[in-house]
C-alpha positions in Angstrom: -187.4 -24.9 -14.9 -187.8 -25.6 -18.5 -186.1 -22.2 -19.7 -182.7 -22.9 -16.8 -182.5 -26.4 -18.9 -182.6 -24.7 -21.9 -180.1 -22.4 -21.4 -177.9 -25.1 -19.8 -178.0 -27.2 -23.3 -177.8 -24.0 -25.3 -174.6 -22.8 -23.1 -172.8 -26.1 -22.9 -173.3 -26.5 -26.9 -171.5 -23.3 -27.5 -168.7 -23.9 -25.2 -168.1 -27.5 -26.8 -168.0 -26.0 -30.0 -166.2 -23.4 -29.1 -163.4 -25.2 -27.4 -163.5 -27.5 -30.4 -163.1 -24.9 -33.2 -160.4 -23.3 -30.6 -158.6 -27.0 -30.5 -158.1 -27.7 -34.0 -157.1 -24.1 -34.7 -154.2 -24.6 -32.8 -153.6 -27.9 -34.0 -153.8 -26.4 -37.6 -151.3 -24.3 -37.0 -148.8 -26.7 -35.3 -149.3 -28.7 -38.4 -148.7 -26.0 -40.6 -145.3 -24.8 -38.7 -144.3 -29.0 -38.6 -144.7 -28.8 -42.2 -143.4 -25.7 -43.0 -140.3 -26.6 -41.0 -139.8 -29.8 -42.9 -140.3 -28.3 -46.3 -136.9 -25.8 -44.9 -135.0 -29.3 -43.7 -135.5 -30.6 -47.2 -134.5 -27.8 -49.4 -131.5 -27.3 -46.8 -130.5 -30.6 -47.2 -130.8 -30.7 -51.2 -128.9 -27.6 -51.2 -126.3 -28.6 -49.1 -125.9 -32.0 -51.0 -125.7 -30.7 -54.7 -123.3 -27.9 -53.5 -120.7 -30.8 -51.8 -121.4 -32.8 -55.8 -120.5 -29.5 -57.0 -117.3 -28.6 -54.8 -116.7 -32.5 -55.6 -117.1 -32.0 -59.6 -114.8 -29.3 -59.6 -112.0 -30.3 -57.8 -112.4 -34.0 -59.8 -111.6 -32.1 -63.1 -109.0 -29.9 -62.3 -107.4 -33.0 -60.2 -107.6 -34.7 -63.7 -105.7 -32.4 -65.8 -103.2 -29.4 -65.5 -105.7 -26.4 -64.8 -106.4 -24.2 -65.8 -109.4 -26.6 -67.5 -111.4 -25.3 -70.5 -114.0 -22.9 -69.0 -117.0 -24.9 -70.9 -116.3 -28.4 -69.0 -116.0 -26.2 -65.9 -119.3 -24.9 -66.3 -120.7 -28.2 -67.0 -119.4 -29.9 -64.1 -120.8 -26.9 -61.8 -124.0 -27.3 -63.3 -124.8 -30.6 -63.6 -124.8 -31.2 -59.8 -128.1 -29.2 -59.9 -126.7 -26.4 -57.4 -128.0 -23.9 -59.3 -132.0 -25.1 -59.2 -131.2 -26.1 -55.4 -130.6 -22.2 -54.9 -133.8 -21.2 -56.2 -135.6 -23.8 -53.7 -133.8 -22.8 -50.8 -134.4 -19.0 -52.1 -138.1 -19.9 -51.5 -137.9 -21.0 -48.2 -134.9 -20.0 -46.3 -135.4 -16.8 -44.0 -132.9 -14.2 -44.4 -130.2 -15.2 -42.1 -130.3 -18.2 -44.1 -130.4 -16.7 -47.5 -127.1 -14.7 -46.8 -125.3 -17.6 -45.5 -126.2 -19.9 -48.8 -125.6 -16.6 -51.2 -122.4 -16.7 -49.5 -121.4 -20.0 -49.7 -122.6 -20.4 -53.6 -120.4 -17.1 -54.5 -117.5 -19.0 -53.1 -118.1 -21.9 -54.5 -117.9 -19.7 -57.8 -114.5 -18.2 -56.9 -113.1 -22.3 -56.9 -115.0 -22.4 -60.5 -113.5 -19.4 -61.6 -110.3 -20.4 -60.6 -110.4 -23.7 -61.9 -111.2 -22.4 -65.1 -108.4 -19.1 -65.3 -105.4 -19.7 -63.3 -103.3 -22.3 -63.0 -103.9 -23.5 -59.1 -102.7 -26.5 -57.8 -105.6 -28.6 -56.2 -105.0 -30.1 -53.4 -104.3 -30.2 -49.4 -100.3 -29.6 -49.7 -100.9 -26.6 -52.3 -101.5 -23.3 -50.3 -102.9 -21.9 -53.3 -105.7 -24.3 -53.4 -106.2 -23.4 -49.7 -105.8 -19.4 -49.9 -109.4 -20.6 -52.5 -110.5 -23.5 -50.5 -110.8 -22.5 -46.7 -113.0 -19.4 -47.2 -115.4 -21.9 -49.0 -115.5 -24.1 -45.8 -115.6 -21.6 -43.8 -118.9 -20.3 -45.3 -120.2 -23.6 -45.9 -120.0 -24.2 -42.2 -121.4 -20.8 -41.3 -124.7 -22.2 -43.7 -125.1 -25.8 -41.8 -125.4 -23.3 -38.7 -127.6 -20.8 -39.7 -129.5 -23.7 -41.2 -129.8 -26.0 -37.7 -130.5 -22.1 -35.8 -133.1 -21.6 -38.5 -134.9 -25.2 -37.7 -135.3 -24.7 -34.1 -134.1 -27.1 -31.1 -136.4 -29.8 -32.3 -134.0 -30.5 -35.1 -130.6 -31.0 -33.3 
């Protein structure tokens, strides 16, 4: 009888050792996927904020003089929103669907810069020159906030 009892200890040691190792594996890797999913959210959301102070920046200068504006203050209004070093985040953590979407968005968002800065577009709702430049960026804009909500997972709607 003294080897059954043995054996009995021995066993139920290794299956409660067993079953905890096998517990907190999984629970590592729900962590890891939690916090994986909320380092995407934040880059998304810094992304998405310094590219609406950008978009905002831009269309604040050219409303504040005849355009087209001096390429230089352009470029500094485009980059002092930060949109470029938000890129490089998101860049980091976005899957591809996501990357596309944002590349796409950021190129337009270019095109209004470019604009600003070389033609002579009036901005605003009631010009359809602003909007010919303007709708394709919302467009794509709105295309990113998708991909970026489908990216995150039903958890996050």
């Amino acid at each position: 009888m003294g080897w059954l009892t043995l054996i009995s200890t021995l066993s139920g040691g290794v299956l409660g050792v067993g079953s905890t190792l096998v517990v907190e594996a999984v629970r590592t890797k729900r962590d890891q996927r939690l916090r994986h999913a909320e380092l995407r959210r934040t880059a998304y959301v810094r992304y998405l904020t310094a590219l609406t102070e950008a978009e905002t920046a831009l269309q604040t200068l050219a409303l504040s003089r005849p355009t087209p504006v001096p390429s230089s203050e352009v470029v500094e209004a485009f980059r002092s929103t930060g949109v470029i070093a938000a890129r490089y985040e998101l860049f980091l953590v976005a899957p591809p669907t996501v990357y596309d979407a944002a590349r796409e968005a950021y190129d337009l968002l270019r095109a209004l810069r470019v604009a600003i800065a070389t033609t002579n577009v009036e901005v605003g709702d009631d010009s359809s020159e602003w909007r010919a430049l303007h709708t394709p960026y919302d467009t794509a804009l709105r295309h990113l906030r998708a991909a970026m909500r489908d990216s995150l997972g039903p958890s996050f709607e």
